[in-house]
PyMOL Python script that loads the backbone (N, CA, C, O; Angstrom):
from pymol import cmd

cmd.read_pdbstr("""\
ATOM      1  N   UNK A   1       0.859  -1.174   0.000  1.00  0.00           N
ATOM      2  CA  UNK A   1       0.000   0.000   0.000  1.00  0.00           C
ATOM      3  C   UNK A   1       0.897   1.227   0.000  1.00  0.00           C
ATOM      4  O   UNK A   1       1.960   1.144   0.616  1.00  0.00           O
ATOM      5  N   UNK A   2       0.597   2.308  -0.598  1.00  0.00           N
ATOM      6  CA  UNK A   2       1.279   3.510  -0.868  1.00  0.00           C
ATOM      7  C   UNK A   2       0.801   4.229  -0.024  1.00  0.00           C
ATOM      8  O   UNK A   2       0.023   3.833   0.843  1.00  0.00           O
ATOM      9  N   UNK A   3       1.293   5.669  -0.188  1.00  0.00           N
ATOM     10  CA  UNK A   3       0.989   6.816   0.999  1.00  0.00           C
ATOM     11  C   UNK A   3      -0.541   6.815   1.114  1.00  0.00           C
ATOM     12  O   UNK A   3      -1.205   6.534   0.116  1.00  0.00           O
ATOM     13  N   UNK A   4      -1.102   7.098   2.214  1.00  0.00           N
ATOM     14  CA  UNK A   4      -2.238   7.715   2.802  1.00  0.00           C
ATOM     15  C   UNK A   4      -2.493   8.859   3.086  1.00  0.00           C
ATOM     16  O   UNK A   4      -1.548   9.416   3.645  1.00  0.00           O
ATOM     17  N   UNK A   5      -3.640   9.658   2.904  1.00  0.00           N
ATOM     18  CA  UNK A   5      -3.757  10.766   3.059  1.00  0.00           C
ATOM     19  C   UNK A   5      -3.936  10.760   4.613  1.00  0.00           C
ATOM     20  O   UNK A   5      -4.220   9.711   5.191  1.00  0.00           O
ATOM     21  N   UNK A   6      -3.761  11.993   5.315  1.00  0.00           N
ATOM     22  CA  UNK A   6      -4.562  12.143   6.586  1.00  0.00           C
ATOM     23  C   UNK A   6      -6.274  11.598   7.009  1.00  0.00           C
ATOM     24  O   UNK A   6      -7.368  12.078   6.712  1.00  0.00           O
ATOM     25  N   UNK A   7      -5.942  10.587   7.691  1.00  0.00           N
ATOM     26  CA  UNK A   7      -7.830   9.996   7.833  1.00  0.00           C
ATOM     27  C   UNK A   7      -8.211   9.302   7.028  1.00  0.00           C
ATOM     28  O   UNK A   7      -9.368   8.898   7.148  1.00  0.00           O
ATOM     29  N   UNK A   8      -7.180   8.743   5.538  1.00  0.00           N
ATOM     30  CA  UNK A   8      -7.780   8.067   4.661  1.00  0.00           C
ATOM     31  C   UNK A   8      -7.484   6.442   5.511  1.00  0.00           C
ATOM     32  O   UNK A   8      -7.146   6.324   6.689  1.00  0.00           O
ATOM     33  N   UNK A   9      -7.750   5.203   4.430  1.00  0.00           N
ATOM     34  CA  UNK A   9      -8.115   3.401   5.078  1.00  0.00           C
ATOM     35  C   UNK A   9      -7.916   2.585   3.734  1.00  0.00           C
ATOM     36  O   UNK A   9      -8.577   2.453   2.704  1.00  0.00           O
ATOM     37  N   UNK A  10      -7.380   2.368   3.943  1.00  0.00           N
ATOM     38  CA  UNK A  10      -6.907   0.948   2.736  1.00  0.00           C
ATOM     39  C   UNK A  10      -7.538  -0.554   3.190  1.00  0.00           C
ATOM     40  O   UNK A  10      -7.229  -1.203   4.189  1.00  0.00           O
ATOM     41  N   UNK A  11      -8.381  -0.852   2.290  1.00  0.00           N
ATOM     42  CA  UNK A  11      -8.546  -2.688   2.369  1.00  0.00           C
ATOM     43  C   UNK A  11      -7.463  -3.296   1.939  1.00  0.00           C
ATOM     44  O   UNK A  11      -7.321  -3.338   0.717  1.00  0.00           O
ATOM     45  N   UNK A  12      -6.865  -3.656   2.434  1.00  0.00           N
ATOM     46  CA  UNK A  12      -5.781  -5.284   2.418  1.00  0.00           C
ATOM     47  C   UNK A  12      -6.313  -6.528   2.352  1.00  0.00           C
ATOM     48  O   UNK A  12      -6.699  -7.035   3.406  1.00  0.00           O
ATOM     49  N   UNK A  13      -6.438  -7.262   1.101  1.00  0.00           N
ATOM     50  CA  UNK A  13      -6.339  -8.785   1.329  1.00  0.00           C
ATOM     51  C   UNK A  13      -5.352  -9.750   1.409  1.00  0.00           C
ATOM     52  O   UNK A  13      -4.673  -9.938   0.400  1.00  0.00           O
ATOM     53  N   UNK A  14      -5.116 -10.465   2.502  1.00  0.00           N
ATOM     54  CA  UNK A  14      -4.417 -11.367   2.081  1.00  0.00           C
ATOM     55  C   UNK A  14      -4.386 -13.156   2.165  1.00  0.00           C
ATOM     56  O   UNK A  14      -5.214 -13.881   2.716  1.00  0.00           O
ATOM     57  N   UNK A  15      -3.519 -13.430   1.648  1.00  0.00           N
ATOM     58  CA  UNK A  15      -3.996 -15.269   1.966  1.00  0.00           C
ATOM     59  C   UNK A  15      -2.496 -15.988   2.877  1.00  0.00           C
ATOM     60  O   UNK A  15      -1.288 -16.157   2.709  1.00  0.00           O
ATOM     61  N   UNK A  16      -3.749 -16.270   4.054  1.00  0.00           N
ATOM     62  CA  UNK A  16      -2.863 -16.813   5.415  1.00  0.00           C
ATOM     63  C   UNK A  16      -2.506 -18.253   5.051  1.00  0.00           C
ATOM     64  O   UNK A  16      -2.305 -18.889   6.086  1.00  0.00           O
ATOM     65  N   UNK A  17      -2.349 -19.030   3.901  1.00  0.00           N
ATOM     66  CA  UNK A  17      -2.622 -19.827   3.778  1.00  0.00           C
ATOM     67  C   UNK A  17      -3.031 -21.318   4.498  1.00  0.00           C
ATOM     68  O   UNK A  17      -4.150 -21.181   4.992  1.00  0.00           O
ATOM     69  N   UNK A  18      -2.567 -22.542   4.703  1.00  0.00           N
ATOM     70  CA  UNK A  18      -3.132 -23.559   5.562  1.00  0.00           C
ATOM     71  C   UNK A  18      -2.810 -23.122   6.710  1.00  0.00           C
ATOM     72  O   UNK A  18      -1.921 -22.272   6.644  1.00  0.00           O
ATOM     73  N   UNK A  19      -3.234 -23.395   7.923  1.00  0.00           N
ATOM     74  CA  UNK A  19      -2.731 -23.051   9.463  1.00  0.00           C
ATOM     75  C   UNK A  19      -3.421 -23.908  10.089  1.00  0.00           C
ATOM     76  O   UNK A  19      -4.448 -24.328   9.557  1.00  0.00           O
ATOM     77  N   UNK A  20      -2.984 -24.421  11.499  1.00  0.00           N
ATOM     78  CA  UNK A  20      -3.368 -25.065  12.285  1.00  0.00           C
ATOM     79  C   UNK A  20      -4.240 -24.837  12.870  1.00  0.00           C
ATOM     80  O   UNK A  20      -4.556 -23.648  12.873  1.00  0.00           O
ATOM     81  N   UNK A  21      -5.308 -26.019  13.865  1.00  0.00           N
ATOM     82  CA  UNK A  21      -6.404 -25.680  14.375  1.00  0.00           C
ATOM     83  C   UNK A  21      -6.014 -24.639  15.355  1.00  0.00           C
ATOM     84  O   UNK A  21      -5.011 -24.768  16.056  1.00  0.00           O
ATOM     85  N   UNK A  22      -6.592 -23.877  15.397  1.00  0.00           N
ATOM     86  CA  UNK A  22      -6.765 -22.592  16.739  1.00  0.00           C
ATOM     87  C   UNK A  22      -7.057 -21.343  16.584  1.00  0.00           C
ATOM     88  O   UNK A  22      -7.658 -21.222  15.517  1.00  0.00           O
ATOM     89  N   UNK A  23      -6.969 -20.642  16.960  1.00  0.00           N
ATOM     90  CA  UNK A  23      -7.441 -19.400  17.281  1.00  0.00           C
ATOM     91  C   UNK A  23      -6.186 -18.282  17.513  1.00  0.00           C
ATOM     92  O   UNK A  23      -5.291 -18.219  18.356  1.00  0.00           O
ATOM     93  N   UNK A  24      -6.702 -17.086  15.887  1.00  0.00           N
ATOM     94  CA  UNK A  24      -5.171 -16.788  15.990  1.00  0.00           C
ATOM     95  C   UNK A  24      -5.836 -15.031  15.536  1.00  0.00           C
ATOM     96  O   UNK A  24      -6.817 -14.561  14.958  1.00  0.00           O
ATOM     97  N   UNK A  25      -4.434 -14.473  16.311  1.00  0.00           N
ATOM     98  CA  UNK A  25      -4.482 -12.726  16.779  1.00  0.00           C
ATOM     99  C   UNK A  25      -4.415 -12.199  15.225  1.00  0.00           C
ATOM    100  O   UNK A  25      -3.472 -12.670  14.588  1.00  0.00           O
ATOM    101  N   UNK A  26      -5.160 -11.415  14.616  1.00  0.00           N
ATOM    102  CA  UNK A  26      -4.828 -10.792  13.281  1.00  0.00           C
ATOM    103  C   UNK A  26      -4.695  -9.689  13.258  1.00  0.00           C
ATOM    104  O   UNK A  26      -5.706  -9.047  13.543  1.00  0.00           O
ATOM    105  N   UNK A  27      -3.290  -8.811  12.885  1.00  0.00           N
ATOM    106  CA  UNK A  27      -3.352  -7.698  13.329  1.00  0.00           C
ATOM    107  C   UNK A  27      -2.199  -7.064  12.393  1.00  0.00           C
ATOM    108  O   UNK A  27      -1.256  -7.750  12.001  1.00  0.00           O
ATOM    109  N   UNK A  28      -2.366  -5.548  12.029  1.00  0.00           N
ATOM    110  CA  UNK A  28      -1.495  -5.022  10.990  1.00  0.00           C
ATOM    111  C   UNK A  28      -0.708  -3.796  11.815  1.00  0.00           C
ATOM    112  O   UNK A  28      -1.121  -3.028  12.683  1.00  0.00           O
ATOM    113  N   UNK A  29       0.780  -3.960  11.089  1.00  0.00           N
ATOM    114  CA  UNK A  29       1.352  -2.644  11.466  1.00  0.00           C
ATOM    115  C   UNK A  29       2.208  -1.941  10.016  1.00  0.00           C
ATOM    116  O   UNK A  29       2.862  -2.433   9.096  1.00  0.00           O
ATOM    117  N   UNK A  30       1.762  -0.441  10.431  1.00  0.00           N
ATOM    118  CA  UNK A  30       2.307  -0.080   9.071  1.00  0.00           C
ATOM    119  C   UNK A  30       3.226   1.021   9.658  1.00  0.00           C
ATOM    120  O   UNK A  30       2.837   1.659  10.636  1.00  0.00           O
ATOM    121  N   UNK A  31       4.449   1.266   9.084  1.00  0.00           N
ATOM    122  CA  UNK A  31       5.710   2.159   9.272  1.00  0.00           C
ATOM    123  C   UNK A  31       6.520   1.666  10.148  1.00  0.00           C
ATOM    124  O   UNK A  31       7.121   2.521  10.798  1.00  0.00           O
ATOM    125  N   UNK A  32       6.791   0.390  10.443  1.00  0.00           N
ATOM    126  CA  UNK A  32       7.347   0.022  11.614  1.00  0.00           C
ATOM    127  C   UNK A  32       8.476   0.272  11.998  1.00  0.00           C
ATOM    128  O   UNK A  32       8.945  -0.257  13.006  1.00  0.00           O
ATOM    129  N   UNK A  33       9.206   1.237  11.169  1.00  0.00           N
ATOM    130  CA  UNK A  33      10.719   1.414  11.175  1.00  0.00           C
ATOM    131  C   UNK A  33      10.913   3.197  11.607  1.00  0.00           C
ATOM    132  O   UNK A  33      11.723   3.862  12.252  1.00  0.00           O
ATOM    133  N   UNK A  34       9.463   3.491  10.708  1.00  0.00           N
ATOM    134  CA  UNK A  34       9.389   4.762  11.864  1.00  0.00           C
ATOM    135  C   UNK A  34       9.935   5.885  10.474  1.00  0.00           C
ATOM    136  O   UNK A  34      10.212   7.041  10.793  1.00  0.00           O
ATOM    137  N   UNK A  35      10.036   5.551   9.274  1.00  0.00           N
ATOM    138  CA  UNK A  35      10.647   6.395   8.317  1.00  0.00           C
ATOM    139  C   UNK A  35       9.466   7.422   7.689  1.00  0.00           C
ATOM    140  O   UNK A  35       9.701   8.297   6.856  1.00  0.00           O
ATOM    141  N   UNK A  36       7.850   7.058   8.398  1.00  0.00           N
ATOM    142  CA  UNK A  36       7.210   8.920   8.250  1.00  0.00           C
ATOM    143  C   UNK A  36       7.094   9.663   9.002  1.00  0.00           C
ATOM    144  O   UNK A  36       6.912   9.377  10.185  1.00  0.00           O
ATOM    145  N   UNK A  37       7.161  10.792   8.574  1.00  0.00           N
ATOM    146  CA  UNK A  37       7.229  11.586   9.891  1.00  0.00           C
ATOM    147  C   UNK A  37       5.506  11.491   9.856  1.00  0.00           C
ATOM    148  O   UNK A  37       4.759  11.252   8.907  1.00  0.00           O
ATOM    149  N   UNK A  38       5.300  11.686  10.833  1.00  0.00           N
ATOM    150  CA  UNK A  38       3.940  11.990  11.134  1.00  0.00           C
ATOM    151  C   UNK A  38       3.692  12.318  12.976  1.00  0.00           C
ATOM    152  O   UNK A  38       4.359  11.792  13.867  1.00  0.00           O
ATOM    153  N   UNK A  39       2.457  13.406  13.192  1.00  0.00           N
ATOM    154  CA  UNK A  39       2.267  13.700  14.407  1.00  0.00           C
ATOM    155  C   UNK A  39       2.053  12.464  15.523  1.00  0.00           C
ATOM    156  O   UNK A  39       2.485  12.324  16.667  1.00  0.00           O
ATOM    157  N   UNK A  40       1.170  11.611  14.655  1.00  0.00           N
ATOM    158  CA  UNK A  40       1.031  10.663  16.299  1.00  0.00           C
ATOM    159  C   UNK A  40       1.495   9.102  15.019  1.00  0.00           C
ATOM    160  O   UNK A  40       1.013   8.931  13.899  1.00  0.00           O
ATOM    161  N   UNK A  41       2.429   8.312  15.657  1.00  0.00           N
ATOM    162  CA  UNK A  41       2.692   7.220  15.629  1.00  0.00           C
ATOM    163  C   UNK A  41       2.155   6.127  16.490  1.00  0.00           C
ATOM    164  O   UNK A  41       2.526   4.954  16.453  1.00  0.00           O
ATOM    165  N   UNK A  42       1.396   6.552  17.138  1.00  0.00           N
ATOM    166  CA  UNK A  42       0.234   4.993  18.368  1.00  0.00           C
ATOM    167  C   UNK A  42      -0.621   4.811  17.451  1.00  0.00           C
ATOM    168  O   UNK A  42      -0.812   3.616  17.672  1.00  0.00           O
ATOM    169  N   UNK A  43      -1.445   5.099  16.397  1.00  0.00           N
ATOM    170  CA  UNK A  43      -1.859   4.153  15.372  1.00  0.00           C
ATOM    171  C   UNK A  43      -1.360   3.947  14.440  1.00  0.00           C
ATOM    172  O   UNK A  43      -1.734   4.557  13.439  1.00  0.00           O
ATOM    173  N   UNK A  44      -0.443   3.129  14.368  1.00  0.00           N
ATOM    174  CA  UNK A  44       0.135   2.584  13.191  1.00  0.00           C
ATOM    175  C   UNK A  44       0.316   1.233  13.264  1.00  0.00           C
ATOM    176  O   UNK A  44       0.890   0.583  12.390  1.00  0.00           O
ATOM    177  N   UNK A  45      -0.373   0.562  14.751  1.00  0.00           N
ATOM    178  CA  UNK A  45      -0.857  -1.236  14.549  1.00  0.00           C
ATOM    179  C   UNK A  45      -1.724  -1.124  15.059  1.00  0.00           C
ATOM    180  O   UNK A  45      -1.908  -0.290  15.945  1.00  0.00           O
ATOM    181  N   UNK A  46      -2.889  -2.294  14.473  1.00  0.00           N
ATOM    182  CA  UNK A  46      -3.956  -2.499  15.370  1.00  0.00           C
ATOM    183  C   UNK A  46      -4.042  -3.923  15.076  1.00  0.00           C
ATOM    184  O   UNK A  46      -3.595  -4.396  14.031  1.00  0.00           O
ATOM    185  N   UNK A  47      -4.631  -4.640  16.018  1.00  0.00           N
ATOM    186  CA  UNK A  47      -4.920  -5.854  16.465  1.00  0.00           C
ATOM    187  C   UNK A  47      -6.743  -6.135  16.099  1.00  0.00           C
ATOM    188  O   UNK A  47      -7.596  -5.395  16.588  1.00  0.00           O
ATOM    189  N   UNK A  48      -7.107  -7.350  15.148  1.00  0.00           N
ATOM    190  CA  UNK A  48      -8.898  -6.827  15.238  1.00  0.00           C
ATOM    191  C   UNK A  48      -9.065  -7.466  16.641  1.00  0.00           C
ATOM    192  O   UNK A  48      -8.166  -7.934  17.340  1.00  0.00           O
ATOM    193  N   UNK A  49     -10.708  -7.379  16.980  1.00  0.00           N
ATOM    194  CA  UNK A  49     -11.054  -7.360  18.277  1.00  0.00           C
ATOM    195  C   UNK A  49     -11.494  -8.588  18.449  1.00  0.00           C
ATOM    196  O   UNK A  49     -11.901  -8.754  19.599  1.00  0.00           O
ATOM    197  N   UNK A  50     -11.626 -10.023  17.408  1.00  0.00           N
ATOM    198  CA  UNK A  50     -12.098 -11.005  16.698  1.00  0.00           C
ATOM    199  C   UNK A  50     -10.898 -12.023  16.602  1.00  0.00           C
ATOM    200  O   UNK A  50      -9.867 -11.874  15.946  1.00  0.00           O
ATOM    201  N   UNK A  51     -11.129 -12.712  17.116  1.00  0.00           N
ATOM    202  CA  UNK A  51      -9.557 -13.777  16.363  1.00  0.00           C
ATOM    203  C   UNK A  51     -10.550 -14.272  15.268  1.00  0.00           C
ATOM    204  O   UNK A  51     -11.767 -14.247  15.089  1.00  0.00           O
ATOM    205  N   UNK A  52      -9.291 -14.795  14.536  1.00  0.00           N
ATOM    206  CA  UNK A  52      -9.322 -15.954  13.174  1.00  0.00           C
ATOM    207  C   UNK A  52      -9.259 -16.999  14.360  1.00  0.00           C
ATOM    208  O   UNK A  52      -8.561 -17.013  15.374  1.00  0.00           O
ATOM    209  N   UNK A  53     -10.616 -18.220  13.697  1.00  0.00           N
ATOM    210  CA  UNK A  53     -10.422 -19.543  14.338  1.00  0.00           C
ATOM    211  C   UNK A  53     -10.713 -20.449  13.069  1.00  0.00           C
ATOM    212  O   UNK A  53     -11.702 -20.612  12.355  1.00  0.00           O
ATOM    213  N   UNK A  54      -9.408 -20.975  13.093  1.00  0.00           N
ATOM    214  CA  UNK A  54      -9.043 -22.169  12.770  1.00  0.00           C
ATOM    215  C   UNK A  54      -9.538 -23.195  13.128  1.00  0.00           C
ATOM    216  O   UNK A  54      -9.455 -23.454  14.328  1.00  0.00           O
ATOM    217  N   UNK A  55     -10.297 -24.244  12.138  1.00  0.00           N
ATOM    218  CA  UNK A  55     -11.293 -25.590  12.873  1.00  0.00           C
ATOM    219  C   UNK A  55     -10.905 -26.319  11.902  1.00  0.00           C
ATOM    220  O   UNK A  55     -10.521 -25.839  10.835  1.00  0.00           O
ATOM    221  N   UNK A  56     -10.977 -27.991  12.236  1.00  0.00           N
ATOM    222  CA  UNK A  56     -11.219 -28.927  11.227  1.00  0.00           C
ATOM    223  C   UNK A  56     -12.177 -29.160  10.252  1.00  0.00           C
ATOM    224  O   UNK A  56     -13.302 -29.391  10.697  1.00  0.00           O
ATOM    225  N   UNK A  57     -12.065 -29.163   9.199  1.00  0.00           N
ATOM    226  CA  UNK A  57     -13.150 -29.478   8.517  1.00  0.00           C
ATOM    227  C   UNK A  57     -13.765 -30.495   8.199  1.00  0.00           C
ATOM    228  O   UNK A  57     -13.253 -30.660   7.092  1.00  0.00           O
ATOM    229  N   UNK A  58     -14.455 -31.294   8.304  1.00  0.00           N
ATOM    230  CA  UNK A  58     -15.759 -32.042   8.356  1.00  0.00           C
ATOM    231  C   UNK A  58     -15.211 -33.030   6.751  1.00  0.00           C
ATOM    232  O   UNK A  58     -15.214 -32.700   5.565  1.00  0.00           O
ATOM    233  N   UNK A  59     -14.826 -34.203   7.399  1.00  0.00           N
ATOM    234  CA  UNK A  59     -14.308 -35.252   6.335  1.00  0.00           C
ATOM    235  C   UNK A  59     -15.425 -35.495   5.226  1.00  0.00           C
ATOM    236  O   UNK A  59     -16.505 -34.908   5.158  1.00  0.00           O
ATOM    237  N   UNK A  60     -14.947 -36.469   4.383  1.00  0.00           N
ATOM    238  CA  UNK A  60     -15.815 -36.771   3.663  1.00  0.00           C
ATOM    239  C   UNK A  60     -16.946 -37.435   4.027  1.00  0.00           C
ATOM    240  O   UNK A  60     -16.926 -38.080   5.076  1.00  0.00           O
ATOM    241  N   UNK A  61     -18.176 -37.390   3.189  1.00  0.00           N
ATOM    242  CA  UNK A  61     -18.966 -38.137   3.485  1.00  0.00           C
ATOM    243  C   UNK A  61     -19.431 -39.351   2.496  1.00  0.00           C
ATOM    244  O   UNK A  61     -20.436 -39.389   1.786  1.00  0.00           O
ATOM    245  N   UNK A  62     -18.383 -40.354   2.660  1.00  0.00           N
ATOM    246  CA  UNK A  62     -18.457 -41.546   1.715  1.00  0.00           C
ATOM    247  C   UNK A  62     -18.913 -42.255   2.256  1.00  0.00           C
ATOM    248  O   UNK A  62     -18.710 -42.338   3.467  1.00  0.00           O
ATOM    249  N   UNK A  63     -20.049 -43.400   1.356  1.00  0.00           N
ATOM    250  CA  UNK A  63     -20.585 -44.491   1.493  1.00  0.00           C
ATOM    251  C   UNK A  63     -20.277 -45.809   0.812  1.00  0.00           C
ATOM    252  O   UNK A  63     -20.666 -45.832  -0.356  1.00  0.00           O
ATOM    253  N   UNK A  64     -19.657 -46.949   1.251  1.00  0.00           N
ATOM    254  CA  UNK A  64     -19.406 -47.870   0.165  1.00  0.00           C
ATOM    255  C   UNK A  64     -20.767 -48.302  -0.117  1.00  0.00           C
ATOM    256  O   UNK A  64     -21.698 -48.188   0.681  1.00  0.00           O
ATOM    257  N   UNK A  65     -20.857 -48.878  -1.459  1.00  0.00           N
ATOM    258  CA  UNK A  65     -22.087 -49.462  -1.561  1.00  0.00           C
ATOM    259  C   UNK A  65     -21.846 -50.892  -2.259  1.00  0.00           C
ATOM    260  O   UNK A  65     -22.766 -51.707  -2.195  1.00  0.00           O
ATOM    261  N   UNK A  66     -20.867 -51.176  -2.805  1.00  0.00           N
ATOM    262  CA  UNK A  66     -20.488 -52.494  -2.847  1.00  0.00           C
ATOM    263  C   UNK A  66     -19.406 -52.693  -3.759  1.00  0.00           C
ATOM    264  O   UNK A  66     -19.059 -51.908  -4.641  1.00  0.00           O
ATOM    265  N   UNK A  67     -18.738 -54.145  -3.398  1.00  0.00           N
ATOM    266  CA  UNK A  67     -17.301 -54.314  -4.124  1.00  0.00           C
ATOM    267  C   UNK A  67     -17.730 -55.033  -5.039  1.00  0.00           C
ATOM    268  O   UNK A  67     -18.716 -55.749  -4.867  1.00  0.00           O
ATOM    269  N   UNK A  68     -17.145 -54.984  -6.053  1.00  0.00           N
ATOM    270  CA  UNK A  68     -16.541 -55.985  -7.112  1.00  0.00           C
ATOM    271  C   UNK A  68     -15.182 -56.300  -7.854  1.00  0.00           C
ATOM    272  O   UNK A  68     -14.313 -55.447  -8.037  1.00  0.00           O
ATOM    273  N   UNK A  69     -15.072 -57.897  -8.347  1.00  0.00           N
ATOM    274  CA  UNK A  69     -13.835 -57.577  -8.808  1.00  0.00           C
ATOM    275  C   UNK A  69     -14.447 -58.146 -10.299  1.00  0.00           C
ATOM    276  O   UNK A  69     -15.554 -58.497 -10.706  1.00  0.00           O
ATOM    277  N   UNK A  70     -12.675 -57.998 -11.037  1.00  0.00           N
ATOM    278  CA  UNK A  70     -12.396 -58.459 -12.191  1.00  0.00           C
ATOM    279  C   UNK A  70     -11.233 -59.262 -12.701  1.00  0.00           C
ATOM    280  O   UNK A  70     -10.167 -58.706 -12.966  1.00  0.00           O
ATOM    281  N   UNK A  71     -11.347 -60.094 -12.793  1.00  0.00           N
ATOM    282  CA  UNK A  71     -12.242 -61.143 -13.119  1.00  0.00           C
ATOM    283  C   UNK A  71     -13.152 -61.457 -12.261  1.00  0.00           C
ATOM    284  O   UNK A  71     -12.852 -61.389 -11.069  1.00  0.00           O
ATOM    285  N   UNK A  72     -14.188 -61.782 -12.562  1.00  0.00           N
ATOM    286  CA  UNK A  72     -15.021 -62.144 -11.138  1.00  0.00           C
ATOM    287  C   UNK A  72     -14.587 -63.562 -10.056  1.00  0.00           C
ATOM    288  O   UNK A  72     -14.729 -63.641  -8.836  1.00  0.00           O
ATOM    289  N   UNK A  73     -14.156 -64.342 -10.794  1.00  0.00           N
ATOM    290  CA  UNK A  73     -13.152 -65.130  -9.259  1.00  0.00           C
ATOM    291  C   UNK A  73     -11.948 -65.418  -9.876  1.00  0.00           C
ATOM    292  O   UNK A  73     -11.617 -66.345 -10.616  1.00  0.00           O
ATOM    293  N   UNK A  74     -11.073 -64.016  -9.243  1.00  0.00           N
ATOM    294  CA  UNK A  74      -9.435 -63.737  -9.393  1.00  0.00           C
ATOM    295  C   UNK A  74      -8.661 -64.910  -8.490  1.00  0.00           C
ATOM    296  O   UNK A  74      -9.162 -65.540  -7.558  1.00  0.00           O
ATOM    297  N   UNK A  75      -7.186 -65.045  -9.059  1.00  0.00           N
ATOM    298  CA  UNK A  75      -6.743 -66.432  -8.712  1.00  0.00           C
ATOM    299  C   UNK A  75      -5.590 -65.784  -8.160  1.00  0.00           C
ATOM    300  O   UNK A  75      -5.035 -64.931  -8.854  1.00  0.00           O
ATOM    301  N   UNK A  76      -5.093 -66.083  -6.895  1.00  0.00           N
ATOM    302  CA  UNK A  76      -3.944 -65.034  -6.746  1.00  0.00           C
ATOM    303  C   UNK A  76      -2.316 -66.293  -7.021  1.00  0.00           C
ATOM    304  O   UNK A  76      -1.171 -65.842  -6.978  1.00  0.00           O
TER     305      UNK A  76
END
""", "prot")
cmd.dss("prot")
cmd.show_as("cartoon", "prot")
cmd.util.cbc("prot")
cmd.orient("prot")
């Protein structure tokens, strides 16, 4: 993201990709090195108020419904 005006807000997307089950802090900091000048530097991270939770997702839902082979009586 490029400069901001005074009071302006940028949407950021990004992709957290796979992560483990849990519950995790999402939070951005911008200038961290401190190279704008600007009057107040205490917002320049914020933390949301929401974690990201991470859950398993719900396996398949397969049913066998029956075997067969081929040849129908294989000779091992």
């Amino acid at each position: 993201v490029g400069a901001l005006a005074a009071g302006a807000s940028q949407t950021v997307s990004v992709d957290v990709g796979k992560r483990p089950q849990g519950s995790y802090t999402v939070s951005a900091v911008v200038d961290p090195k401190g190279t704008v000048v600007e009057q107040d530097d205490s917002n320049n991270s914020r933390a949301g108020a929401s974690k990201l939770v991470v859950s398993q997702s719900p396996g398949p839902d397969l049913q066998v419904t029956g075997i067969a082979t081929n040849p129908d009586n294989p000779a091992a």
